[in-house]
N, C-alpha and C positions, 0 to 999 in steps of 0.2 A: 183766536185762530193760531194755532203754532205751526202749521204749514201754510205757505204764505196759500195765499188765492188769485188763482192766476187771472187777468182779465186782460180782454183784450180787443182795443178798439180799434174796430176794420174800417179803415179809411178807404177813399177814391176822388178823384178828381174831380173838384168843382162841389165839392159838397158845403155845406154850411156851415161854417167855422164854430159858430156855435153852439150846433147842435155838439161839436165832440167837446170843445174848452170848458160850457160849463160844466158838462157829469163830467170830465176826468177831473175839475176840479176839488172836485167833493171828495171822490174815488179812490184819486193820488192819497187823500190823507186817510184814509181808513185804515187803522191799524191792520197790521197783516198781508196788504194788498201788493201784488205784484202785476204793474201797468206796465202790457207791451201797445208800443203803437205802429199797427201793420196796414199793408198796401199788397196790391198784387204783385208788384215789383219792385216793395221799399223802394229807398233813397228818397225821390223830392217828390215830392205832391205840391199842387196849389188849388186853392180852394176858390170858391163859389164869387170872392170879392180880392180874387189876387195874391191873398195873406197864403204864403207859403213855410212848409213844414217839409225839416227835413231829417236826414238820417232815423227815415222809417226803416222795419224790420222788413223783409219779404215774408206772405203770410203761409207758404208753403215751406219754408225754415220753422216752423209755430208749430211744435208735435201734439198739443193740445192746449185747451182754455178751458177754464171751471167756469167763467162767464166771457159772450161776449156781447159786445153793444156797436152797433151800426148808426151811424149819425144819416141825418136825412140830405137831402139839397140837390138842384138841379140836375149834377151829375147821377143822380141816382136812375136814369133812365138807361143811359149809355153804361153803368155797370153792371145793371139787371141785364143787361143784352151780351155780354162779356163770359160766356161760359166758362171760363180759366176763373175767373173771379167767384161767380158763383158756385162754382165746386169747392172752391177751397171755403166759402161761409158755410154751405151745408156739411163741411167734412168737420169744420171746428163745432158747427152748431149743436149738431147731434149728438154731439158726445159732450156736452156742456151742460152744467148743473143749472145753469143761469142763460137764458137767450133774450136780450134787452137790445130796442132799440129809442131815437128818438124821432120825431118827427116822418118824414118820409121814408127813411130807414127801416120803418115795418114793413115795407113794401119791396125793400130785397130779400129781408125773413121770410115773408110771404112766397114770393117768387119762388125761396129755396127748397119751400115746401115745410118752412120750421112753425108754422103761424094755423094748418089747417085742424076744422075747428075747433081754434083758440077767439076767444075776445081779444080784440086789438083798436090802438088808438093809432092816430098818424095827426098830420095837420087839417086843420078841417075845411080845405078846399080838397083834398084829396083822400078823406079818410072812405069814400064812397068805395074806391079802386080797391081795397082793400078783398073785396067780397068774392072778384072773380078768381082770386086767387085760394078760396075755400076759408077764409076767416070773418070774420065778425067784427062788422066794424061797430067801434062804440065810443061814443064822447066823452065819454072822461078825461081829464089832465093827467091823469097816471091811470092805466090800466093793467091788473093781475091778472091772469089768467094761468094757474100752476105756475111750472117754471117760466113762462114768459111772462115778462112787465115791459108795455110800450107806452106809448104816449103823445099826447099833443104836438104841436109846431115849438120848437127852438127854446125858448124860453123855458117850456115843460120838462127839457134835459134836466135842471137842475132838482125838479121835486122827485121826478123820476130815479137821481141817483141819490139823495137824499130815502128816498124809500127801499132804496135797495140796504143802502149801508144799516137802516133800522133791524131790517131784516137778517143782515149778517153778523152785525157786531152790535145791536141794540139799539134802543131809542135816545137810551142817555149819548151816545160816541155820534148819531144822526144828529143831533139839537148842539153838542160842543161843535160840531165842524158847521152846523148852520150860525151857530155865533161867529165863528173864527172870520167865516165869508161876509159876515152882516148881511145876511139874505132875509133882508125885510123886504118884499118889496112893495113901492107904494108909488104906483106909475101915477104920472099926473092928469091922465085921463081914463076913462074906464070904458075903454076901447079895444080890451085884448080877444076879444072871442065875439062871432060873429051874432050870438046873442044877446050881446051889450051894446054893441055898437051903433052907430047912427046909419041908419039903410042908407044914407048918401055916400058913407065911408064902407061899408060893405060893398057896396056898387064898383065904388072905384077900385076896388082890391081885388074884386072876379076881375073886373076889364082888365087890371094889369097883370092877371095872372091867364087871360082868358086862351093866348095861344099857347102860351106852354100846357093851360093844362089838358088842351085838345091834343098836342103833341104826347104828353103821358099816359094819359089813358089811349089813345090809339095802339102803343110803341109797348101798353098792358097786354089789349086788346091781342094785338098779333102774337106775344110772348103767349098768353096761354095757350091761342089756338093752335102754336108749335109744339105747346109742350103737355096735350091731353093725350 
């Protein structure tokens, strides 16, 4: 690529740090790539476990993105609710060669209108919510659909930007920056998806997720009916 490629990851408060650190990991080094990191109002953000980022862009300063990518996390209720916010993802989106998010973060694409019917993944206590917003939910760890590629819960950030970069700058410059990270991964248990797991640890992971995610899907629920 001789003109760089713009991308640009739309943060917000309380989100999950690692849905954004691992893809801009990847991302950052992809030959070519020009990584802005924006907010509704730059400056400071803090995220989902405290871990604060600063000297963001403001995303209405952003004249355009050729990609952008939405991380997922709790806040993402209260910014889908944020009209000032959600116009400026739908003004970048739509005009973006590339609409990626990770985790819960399909669910403000959705919201913005960028995801109807498209295939889309999220985290899979929530990829259900997906549907009332006119998309397709679907389990995969990375999911294509045209210009849009989403995907699973946190972790799946990084095969997700991993798949992008194959996509932009080949599979050879995808597998040198998977070396450079040592992105093998070999968790010590085989518990990462709720169809591996032990129905006693699935149990316990609805319970502790069980009010928020009555709080998310209600806080869906009223968005759409605002906004048919």
């Amino acid at each position: 690529m001789t003109v760089p490629f713009r991308i640009v990851f739309i943060l917000y408060p309380r989100l999950t740090q690692l849905d954004f650190t691992g893809p801009y990991e990847v991302l950052a080094r992809m030959p070519g790539a020009e990584v802005i990191i924006a907010s509704k109002d730059g400056g400071e953000l803090v995220t989902e476990m405290g871990l604060t980022f600063s000297r963001l862009r403001a995303l209405a300063d952003i004249d355009r993105a050729d990609m952008i990518m939405v991380p997922g996390g709790p806040g993402q209720t209260d910014a889908m609710m944020d009209p000032a916010f959600m116009a400026e993802v739908k003004r970048l989106g739509e005009s973006a060669k590339y609409v990626t998010s990770v985790c819960t973060g399909s669910l403000i694409l959705a919201a913005a209108g960028l995801l109807k019917g498209k295939r889309a993944g999220s985290h899979w206590a929530y990829r259900e919510l997906l549907a009332p917003f006119g998309a397709i939910p679907d389990d995969a760890r990375v999911v294509r659909d045209g210009h849009c590629i989403t995907g699973g819960g946190v972790t799946a950030g990084i095969d997700i930007a991993l798949t992008i970069v194959a996509d932009l700058a080949g599979a050879d410059t995808a597998k040198m920056i998977q070396l450079a990270l040592e992105y093998a991964p070999a968790p010590p248990f085989n518990s990462g998806r709720p169809e591996v797991a032990e129905e006693k640890t699935v149990a316990a992971v609805r319970q502790l997720f069980s009010a928020f995610a009555t709080q998310r899907r209600e806080a869906i629920e009223a968005y759409v009916a605002g906004n048919a």
